[in-house]
N, C-alpha and C positions, 0 to 999 in steps of 0.2 A: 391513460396510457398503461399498456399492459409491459410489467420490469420482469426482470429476472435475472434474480441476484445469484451466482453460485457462492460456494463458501456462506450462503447467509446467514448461519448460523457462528460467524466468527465474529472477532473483534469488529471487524472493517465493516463487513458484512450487518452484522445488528445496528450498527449505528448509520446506516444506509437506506435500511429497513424504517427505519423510525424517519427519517430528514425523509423519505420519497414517498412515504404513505400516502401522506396530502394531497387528494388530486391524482392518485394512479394506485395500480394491484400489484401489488409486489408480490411473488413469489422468489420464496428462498427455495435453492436445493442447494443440500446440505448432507453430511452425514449425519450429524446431529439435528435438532427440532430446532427451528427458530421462533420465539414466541414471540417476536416482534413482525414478521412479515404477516401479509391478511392469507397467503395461505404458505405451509411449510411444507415440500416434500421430503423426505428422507431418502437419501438415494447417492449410493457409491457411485459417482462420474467417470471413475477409473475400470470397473466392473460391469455394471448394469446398462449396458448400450442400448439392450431392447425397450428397457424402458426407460431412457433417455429418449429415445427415438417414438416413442409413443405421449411424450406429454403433450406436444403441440395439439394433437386430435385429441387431447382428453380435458385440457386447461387452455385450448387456445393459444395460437400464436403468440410471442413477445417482439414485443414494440422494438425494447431496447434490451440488451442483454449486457449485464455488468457483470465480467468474467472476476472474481475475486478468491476463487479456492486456490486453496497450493499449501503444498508441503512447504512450513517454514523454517529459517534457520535452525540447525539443533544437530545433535551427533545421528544423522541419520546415515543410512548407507546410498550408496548411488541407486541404484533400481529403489529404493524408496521415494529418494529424489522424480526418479524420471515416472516411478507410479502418482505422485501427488502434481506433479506440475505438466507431465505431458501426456501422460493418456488421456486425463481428461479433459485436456485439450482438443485432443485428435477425439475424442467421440464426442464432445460439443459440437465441432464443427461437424462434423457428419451429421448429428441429426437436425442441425438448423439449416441443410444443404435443400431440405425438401420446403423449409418457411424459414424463407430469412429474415432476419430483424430489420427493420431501419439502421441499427446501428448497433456495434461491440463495441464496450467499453475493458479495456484490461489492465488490470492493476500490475505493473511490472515492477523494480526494483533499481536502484542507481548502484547497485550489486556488482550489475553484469558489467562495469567500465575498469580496463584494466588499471594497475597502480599505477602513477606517471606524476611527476612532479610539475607539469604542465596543468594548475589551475584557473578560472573551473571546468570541468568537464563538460562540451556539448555534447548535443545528440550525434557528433561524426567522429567522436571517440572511441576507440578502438571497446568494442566490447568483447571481452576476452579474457575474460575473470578462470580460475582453474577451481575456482570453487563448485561443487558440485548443484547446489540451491542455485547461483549465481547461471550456470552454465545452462540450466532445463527452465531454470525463465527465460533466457535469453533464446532457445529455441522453440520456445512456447508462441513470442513474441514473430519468429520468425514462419513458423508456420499461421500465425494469424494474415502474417503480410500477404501469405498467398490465397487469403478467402476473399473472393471478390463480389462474393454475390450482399455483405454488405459493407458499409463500409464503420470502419476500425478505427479505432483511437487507442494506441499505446499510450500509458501514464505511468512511469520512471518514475516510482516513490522514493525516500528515504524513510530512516526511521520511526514510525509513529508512536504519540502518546495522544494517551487518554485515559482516563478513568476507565475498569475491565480492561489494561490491556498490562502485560504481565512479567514483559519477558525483554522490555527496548532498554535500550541506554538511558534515558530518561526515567523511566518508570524504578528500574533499580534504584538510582539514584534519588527517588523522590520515597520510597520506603524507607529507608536510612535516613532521611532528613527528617520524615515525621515521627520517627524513632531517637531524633535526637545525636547519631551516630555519628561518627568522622567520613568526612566523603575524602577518599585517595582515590586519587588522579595519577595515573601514570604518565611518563612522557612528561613531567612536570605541566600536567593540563595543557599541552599547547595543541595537541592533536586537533586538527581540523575536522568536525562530525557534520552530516545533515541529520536535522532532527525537526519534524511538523507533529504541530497538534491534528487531531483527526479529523477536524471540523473545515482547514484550509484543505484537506484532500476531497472532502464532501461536498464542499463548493465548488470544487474544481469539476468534478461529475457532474455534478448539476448545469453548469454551465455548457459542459460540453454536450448533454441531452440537449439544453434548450437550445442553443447555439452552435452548433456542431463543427468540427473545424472542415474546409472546404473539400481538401484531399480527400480520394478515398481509404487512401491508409497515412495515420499521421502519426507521430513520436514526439513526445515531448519530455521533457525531464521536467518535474516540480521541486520546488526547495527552499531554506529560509532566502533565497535571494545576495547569500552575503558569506564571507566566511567566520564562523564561529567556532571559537575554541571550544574545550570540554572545559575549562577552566571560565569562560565565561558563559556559559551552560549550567552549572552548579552554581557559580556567585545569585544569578539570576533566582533560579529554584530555591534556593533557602532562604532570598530574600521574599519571595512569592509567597514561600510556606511558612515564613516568619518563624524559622527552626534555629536551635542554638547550635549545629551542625557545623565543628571545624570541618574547611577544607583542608586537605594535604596534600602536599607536591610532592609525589614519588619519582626519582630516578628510572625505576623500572620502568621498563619497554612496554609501549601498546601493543598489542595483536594487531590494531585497524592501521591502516594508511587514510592520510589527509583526504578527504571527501568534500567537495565543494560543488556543488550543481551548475552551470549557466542555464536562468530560467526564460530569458529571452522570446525564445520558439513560444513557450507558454503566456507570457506576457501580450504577445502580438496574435496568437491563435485563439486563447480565450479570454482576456483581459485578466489573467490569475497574476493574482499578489497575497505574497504569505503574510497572516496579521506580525505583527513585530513582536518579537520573542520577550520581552515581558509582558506582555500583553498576554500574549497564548499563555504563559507558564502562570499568569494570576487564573486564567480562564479555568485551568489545570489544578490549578490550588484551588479553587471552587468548589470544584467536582466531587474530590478527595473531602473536602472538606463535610461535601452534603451528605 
């Protein structure tokens, strides 16, 4: 099976590259090199449409296409936004309009569900987030809905951690504990987060290649399945990493609103189950460890 990962050069991306080797040719396109995929393009998806539009006659049609690029969280500006998450979208589909895949896979976000005190979030959740990132996946997502020549599978992440990934709620927190530091928690830890190891998202792709959901466009949200505080989020990790790591209970305010996924649609589309969170965060203390 001929893949093709965009972003493959990222977090998500490389460790996609490495699980789908096995058995198929993955190309990454990337703005950076990926030295995990068997061949790596380099190529702006936001800019370079002609040769977007010319790899299929040059590399062969893709089987499956694993949409993964995108501008993420960070002080970006809006047209930064709508350059990393929607053009190249809109020139994806254009040049797969002449050789469609069997199937898109697209990594979206549980970003785009507005705040609501009504936990957990399904997929008929108002998505309507005013966050800029939040906002150009959510039309990202929306213009996939209208490619019909294949068919689509939207996948609602939250958080991930992993070993190389740099910048999640997790990963902060697990630098500081191997550092021995005080982990403060605002909102006295009760904040409700989603947060997956990368390897339950990995699976979840894989599944849906081998198994693909019947729709031709489908949505689902994945998640730890449950709600978790950030206070039992940290307890967990410093027990993991075996860190002398005070927690601290600050008064101060969170930025985040309660985040709680209903994984359900997932459960019954692809048999997807998140491992249990000591489980992932020993998996996580492994990695770090190696």
């Amino acid at each position: 099976m001929k893949i093709w990962i965009t972003g493959g050069a990222g977090f998500l991306g490389r460790r996609l590259s490495l699980s789908l080797k096995p058995g198929n040719h993955v190309i990454s396109l990337s703005r950076r090199s990926s030295p995990d995929a068997d061949e790596s393009i380099t190529i702006d998806l936001a800019q370079e449409k002609e040769r977007l539009n010319s790899l299929a006659p040059e590399h062969g049609p893709a089987d499956v296409v694993i949409h993964a690029a995108a501008r993420q969280p960070g002080p970006y500006t809006f047209p930064e936004f709508v350059k990393g998450n929607i053009l190249p979208t809109v020139n994806l589909l254009e040049a797969l309009k002449s050789s469609p895949p069997r199937q898109i896979i697209f990594t979206s976000t549980l970003s785009v569900y507005a705040q609501s005190n009504n936990l957990p979030f399904t997929e008929d959740h108002p998505a309507s987030s005013a966050l800029a990132y939040a906002a150009t996946k959510r039309w990202a997502e929306q213009l996939l809905e209208t490619f019909r020549a294949s068919r689509v599978t939207v996948l609602r992440l939250p958080s991930l951690y992993g070993k190389g990934q740099g910048d999640s709620f997790i990963d902060g927190l697990a630098q500081l504990a191997l550092r021995g530091e005080d982990l403060e928690l605002f909102s006295r830890g009760t904040v409700i987060r989603e947060a997956l190891h990368v390897s339950d998202v990995i699976r979840a792709i894989q599944t849906c290649m081998d198994q693909p959901p019947a729709a031709q466009f489908s949505l689902m949200n994945l998640g730890t399945g449950r709600s978790i505080a950030t206070l039992e989020y940290a307890e967990a990790l410093v027990a993991a990493l075996q860190s002398n790591s005070r927690i601290l209970l600050s008064d101060r305010a969170a930025l985040q609103f309660d985040c709680y996924a209903d994984i359900q649609r997932a459960r019954a589309a692809i048999g997807f189950e998140p491992t249990e969170l000591k489980e992932s965060l020993r998996i996580y203390a492994d990695e770090l460890r190696a």
